[in-house]
C-alpha positions, 0 to 999 in steps of 0.5 A, a space after each residue: 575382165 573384158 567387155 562386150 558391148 552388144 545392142 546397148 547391153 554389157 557383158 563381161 566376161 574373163 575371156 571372149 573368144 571370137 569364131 569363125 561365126 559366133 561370139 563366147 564368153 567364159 570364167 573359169 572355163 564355164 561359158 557364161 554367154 554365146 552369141 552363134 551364127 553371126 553373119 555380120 560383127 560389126 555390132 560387137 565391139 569389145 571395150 577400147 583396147 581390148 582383144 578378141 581371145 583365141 579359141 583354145 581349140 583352132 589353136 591347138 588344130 592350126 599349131 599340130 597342123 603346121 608342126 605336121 607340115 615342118 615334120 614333112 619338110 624334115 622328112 623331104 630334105 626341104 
């Protein structure tokens, strides 16, 4: 379980999966609690030792992206 901590309030959360602008937390899948259009972060702080989990989505994007980059590299002889 990680935390957020946020204006002096705790949130827990299984995952907590910072954007480019927002901040959300998920068990099971569910959001459970969204923070959208940060401007700044430096506010949110997750427990000691704990990291920021990756957006499932940007991930999968940023990962067919670069297999289409190495599949054209192949295909130029590169």
């Amino acid at each position: 379980m990680k935390i957020l901590n946020f204006s002096g309030e705790t949130y827990q959360a299984e995952k907590i999966v910072k954007t480019q602008n927002s901040i959300i937390g998920y068990n099971n899948n569910q959001e459970i609690f969204a923070f959208r259009g940060i401007n700044d972060f430096s506010a949110f702080q997750l427990s000691e030792g704990q990291e920021w989990d990756v957006d499932e989505k940007v991930a999968e994007s940023a990962y067919l992206l670069d297999l289409d980059f190495r599949i054209s590299m192949i295909e130029l002889g590169v």
